[in-house]
C-alpha positions in Angstrom: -54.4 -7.5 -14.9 -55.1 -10.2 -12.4 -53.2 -10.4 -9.6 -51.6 -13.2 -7.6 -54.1 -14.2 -4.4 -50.8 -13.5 -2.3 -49.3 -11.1 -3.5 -50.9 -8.3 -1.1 -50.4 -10.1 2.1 -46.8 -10.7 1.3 -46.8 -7.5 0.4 -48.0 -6.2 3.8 -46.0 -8.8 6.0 -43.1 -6.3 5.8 -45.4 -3.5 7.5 -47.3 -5.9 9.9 -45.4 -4.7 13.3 -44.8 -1.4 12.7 -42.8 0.4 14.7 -43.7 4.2 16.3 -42.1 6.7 17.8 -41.4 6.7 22.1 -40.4 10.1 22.4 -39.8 11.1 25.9 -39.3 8.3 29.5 -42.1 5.7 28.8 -42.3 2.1 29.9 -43.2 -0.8 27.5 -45.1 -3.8 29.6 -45.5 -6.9 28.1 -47.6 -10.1 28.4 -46.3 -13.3 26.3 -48.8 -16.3 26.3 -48.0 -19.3 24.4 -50.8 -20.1 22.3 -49.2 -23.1 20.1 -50.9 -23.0 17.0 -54.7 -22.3 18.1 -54.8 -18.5 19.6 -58.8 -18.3 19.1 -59.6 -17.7 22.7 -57.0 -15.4 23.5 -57.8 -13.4 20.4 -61.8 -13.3 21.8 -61.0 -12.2 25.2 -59.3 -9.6 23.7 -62.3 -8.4 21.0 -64.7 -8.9 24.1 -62.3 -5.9 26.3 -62.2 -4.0 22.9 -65.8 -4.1 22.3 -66.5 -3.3 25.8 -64.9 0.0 24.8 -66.2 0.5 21.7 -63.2 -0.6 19.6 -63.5 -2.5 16.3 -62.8 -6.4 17.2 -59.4 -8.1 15.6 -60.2 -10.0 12.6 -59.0 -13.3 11.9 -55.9 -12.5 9.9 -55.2 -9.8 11.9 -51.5 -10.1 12.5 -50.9 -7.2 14.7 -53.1 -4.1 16.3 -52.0 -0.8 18.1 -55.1 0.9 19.8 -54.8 4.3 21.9 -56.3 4.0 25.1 -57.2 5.9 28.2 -53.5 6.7 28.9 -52.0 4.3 27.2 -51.2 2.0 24.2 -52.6 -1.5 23.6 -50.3 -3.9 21.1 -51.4 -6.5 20.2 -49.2 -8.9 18.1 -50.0 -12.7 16.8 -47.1 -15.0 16.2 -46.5 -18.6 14.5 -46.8 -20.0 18.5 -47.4 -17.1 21.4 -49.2 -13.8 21.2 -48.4 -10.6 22.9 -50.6 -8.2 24.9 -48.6 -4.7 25.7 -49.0 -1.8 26.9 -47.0 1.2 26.2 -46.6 4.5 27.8 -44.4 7.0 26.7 -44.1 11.1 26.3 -43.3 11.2 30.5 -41.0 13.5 32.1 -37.4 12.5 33.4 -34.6 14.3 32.4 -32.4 12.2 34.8 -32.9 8.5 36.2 -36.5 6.8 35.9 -40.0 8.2 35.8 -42.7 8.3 38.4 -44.3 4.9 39.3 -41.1 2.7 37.7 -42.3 -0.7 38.0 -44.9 0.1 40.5 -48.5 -1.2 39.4 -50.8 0.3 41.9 -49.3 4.0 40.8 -50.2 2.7 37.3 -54.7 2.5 38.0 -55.4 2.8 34.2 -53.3 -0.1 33.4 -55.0 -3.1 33.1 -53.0 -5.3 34.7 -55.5 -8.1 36.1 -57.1 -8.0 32.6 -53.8 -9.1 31.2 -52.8 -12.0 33.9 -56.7 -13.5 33.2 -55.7 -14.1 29.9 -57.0 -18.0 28.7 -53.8 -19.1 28.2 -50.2 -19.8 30.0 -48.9 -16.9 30.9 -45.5 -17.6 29.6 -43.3 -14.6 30.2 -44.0 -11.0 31.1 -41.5 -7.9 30.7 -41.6 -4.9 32.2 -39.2 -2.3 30.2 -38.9 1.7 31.7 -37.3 4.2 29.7 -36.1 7.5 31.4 -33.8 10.3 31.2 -29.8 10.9 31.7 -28.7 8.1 34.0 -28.1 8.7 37.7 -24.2 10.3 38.8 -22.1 7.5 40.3 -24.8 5.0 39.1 -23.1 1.3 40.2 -23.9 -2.2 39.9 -25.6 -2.9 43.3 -28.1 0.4 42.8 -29.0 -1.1 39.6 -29.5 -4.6 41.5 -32.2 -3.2 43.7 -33.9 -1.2 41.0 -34.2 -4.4 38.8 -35.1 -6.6 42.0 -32.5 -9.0 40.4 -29.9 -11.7 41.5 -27.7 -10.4 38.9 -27.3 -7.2 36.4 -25.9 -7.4 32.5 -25.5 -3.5 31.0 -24.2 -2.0 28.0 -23.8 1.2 26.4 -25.6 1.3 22.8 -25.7 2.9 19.3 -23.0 4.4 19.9 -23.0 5.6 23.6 -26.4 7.3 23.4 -28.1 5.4 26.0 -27.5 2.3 28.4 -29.5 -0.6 28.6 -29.7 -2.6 32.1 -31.0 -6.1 31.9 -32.4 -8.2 35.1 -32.9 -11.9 33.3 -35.1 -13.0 36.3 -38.1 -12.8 37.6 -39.5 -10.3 40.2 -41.9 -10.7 43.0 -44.9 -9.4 40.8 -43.8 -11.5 37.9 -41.8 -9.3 35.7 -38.1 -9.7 34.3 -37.0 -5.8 34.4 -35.6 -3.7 31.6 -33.8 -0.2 32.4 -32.9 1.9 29.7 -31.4 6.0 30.2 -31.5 7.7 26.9 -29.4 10.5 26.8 -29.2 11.4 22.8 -31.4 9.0 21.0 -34.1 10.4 19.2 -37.8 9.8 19.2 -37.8 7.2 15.8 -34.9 5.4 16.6 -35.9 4.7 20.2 -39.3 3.2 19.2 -37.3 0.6 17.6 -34.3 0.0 20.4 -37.4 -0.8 22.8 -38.8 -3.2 20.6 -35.4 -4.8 20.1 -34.9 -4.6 23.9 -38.5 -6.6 24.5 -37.8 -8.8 21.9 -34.2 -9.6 23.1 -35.9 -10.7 26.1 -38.8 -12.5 24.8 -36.9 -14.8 22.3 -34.2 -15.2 25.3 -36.3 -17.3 26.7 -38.2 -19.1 24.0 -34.7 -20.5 23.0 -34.3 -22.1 26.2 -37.7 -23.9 25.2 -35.6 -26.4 23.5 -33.7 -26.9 26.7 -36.9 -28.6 28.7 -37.5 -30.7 25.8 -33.9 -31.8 25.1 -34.3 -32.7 29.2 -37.4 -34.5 28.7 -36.2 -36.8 26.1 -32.6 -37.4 27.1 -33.0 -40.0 29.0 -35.0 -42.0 26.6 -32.5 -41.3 23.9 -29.9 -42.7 26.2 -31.7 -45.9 26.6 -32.2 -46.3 23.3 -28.2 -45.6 22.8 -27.8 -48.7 25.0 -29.7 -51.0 23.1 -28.5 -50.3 19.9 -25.2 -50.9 21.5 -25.5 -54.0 22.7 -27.4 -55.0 19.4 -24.8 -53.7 17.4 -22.0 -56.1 19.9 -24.2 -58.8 19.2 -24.6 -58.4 16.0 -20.5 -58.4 15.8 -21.1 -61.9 17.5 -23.8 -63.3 15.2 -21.9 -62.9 11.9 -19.1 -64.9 13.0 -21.4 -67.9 13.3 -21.9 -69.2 10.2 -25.7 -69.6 10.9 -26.5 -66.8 13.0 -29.5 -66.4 13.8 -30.8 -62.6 12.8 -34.4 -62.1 13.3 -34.9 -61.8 16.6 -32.2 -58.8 16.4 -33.8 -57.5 13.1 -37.0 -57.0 15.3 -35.6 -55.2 18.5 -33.7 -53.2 16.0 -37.2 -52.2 14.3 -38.3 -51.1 17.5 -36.0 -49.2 18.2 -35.9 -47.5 14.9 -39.1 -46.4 15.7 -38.1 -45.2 18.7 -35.9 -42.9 17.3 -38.7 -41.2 14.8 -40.9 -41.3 17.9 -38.3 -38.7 19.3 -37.6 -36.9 16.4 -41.3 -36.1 15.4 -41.8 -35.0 19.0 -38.5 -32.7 19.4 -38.0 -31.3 15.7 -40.1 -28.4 15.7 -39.1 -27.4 18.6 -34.8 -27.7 18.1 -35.6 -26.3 15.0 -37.5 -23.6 16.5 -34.6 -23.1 19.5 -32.4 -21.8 16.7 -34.6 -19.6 15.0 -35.0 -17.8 18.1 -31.3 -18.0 19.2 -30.3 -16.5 15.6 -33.1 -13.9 15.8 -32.0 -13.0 19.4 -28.6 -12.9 17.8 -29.3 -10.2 15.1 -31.0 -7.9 17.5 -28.2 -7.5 19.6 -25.8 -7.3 17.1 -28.1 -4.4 16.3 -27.9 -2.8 19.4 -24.5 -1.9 18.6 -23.4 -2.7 22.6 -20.2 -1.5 23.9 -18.6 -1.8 27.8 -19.9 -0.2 30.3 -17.7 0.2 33.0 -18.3 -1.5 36.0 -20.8 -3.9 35.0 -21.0 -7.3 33.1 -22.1 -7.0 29.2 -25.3 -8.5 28.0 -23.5 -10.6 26.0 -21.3 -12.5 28.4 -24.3 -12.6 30.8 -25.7 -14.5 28.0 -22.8 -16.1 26.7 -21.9 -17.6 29.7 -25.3 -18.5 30.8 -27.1 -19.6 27.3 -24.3 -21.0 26.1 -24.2 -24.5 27.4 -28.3 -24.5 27.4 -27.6 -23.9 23.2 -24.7 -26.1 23.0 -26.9 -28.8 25.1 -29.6 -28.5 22.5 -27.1 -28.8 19.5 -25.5 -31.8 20.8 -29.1 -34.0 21.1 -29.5 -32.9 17.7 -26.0 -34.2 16.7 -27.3 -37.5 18.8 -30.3 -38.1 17.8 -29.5 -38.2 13.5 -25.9 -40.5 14.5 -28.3 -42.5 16.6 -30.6 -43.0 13.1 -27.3 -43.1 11.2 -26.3 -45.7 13.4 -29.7 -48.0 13.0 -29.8 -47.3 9.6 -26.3 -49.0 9.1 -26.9 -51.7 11.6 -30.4 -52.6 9.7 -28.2 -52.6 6.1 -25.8 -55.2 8.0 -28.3 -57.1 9.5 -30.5 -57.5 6.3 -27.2 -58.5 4.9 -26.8 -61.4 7.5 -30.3 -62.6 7.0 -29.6 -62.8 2.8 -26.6 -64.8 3.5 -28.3 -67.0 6.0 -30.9 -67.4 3.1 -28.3 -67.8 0.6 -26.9 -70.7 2.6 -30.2 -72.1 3.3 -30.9 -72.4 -0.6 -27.7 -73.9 -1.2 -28.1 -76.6 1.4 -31.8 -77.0 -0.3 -30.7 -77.1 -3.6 -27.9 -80.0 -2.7 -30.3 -81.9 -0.7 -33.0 -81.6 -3.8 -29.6 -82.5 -5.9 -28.8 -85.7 -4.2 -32.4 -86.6 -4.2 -32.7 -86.4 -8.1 -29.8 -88.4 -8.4 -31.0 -91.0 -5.8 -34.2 -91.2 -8.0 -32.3 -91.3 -11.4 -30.4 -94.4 -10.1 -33.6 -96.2 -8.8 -35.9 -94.8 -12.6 -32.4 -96.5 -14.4 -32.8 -99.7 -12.3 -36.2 -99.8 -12.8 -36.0 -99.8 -16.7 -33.2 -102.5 -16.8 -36.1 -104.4 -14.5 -39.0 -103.3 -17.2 -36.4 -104.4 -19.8 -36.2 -107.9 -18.3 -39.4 -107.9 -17.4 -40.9 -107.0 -21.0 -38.4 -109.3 -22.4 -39.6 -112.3 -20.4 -42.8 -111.6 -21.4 -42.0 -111.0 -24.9 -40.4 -114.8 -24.9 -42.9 -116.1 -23.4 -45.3 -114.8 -26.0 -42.7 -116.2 -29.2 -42.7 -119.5 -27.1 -46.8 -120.2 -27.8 -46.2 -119.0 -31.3 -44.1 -121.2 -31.9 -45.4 -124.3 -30.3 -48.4 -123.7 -32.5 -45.5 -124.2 -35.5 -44.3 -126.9 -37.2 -40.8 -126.2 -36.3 -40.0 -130.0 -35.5 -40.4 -130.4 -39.4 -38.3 -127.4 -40.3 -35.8 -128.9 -37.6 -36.0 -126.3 -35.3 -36.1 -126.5 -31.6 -38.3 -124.3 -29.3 -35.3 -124.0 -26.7 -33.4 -122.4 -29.2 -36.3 -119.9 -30.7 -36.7 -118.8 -27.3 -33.3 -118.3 -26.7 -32.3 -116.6 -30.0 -35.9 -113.9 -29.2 -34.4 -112.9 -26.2 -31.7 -110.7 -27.2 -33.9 -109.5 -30.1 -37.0 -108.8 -27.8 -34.4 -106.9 -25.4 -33.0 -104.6 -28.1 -36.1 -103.9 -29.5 -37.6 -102.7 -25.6 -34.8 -100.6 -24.8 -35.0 -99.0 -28.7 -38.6 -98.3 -27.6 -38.4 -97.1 -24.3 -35.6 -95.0 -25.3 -37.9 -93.2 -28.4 -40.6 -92.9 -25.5 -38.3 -90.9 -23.2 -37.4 -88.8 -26.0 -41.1 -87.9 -26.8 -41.2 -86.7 -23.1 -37.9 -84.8 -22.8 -37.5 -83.5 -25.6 -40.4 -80.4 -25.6 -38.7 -80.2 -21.8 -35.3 -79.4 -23.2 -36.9 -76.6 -25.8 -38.5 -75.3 -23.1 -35.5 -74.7 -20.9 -33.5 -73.7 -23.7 -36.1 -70.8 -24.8 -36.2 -69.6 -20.8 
């Protein structure tokens, strides 16, 4: 049977980040290094520390790796723009609060922390999550501030009150935004999967905000552009109320600006397109979570709400502005290339009248200059029946040569105007067949 080239690695895509068991308190630390589209050197930096221990290297379309270590877990996971380096401990001991060494890096030697930070690539967020026991009696909001080194605290209870989740969403001194989870009844394969939630909650957090800096970046060139197609579009009002309005010079600036406008949208799409991908993913794994109140302290999803929202709404709106900006040039191009057929329509007219009047004009001087060939001829023509006749005997018939001459004339005349009238026939006539089979 032969088998579709794809089929496999579609196939496998649905097991490509597995996730394991974290029985026991744990921690789950976690690099994220935006990598854009090329993550070649990160990748070798990593084979060359796996190779250094003996390990096989990551191949090429190696989507994710999980490697047991001295002590520890490595992860490694490629995405479509940033990769992940993680470590992961788990099996400690703390039936209540947080283990040993919570978010303490020199009691944590066999991590390789420095390894991580060296990374060739932006370090673009790192998470520290630790996982312990039962959570502390009388835990409050400002205990829970110190522990996460925070300005501000957002905590739930989840899957159904088996465990709390604490989030910092900032940045400590060493780097870290702090996670704090006490799991009181969640078992060992479920938890595996509410800290990867958790990390990833906080790693697409702020990927979403991505759009934010860019929608800053090009806001104030959208609003120039705004302007100009503003006052375009007022004169533009102006210029078809003159009958001869003169277009091109705002058909041109209107180009430009056009242009303008795809400029922008080439350079922001991905990434507004991108910003909600991440917002709907970070979306799903908190509806998830199954969150409910916590007493005492604000819910992750009003932290988020209130704090993400407007960033979100901000990216949405440029969005909205940017296509009703192209909407807007598009139907000021379809008025303007409107103007500029009527101003050639009018020009043709006037060209056609002025070649009108100047066909009549040379009608009436081709009609006055056969009545002056007629005459002409005609003169000629007597003239010539004159020395005929003189060589006559026409005094003997009793004829005189006043009267020949005079008697020719009106003969000669006819018989001119019958002959430049068959001539002109000859030449329009094949004209006329000619039109009349067009």
């Amino acid at each position: 049977m032969q088998e579709y080239a794809l089929r496999r690695v579609l196939s496998d895509e649905l097991h490509a980040r597995a996730f394991h068991d974290f029985e026991g308190a744990g921690r789950f630390i976690r690099f994220v290094y935006l990598v854009g589209s090329d993550d070649g050197k990160v990748v070798a930096y990593v084979n060359k520390f796996l190779s250094g221990a003996g390990i096989a290297p990551i191949d090429a379309g190696e989507k994710f790796r999980r490697q047991d270590m001295d002590g520890y877990a490595l992860r490694i996971e490629r995405h479509t723009e940033f990769l992940s380096i993680s470590f992961v401990e788990k099996g400690l001991r703390a039936k209540n609060g947080l283990p040993a060494n919570s978010f303490d890096e020199a009691g944590l030697q066999h991590l390789p922390f420095s390894w991580a930070r060296n990374a060739p690539a932006p370090l673009f967020h790192a998470i520290w999550v630790e996982v312990g026991g039962n959570p502390p009696r009388g835990l409050a909001q400002s205990r829970m501030l110190e522990i996460l080194e925070s300005r501000a605290v957002a905590s739930n209870k989840f899957s159904d009150d088996a465990a709390q989740v604490h989030f910092a969403f900032d940045i400590d001194q060493a780097g870290f935004s702090r996670v704090v989870i006490f799991n009181q009844e969640i078992e060992s394969s479920r938890m595996g999967r509410v800290v990867q939630r958790v990390v990833e909650v906080e790693t697409y957090r702020l990927l979403a905000l991505l759009g934010l800096a860019t929608v800053k970046e090009y806001s104030s060139r959208l609003g120039m552009i705004e302007d100009v197609v503003s006052t375009l579009t007022n004169d533009l009002a102006e210029q078809i109320k003159l009958p001869d309005g003169q277009v091109q010079a705002l058909l041109s600036i209107l180009s430009s600006q056009a242009a303008e406008v795809e400029d922008i949208y080439s350079k922001t799409s991905y990434r507004l397109a991108a910003t909600t991908a991440y917002l709907n993913i970070l979306t799903s794994r908190l509806d998830r979570m199954q969150m409910t109140r916590l007493p005492g302290f604000q819910g992750v999803r009003g932290f988020l709400d209130r704090r993400m929202a407007p960033a979100m709404q901000s990216c949405s709106a440029f969005s909205e502005r940017l296509a009703s900006l192209s909407r807007r040039i598009s139907r000021a191009g379809e008025l303007l290339r409107t103007q500029t057929e009527l101003v050639i329509q009018r020009q043709n007219r006037d060209l056609l009248q002025s070649m009108d009047e100047r066909a009549k004009h040379q009608l009436r001087i081709q009609q006055m200059v056969e009545r002056l060939s007629i005459a002409a001829v005609t003169y000629y023509g007597v003239g010539l029946v004159g020395y005929i006749a003189v060589s006559l005997p026409i005094a003997e018939w009793g004829l005189s040569l006043t009267y020949i001459k005079a008697a020719s004339v009106p003969a000669i005349a006819v018989a001119v105007w019958l002959t430049m009238r068959q001539v002109k026939d000859v030449v329009v006539r094949p004209a006329r067949r000619d039109e009349d089979a067009s």
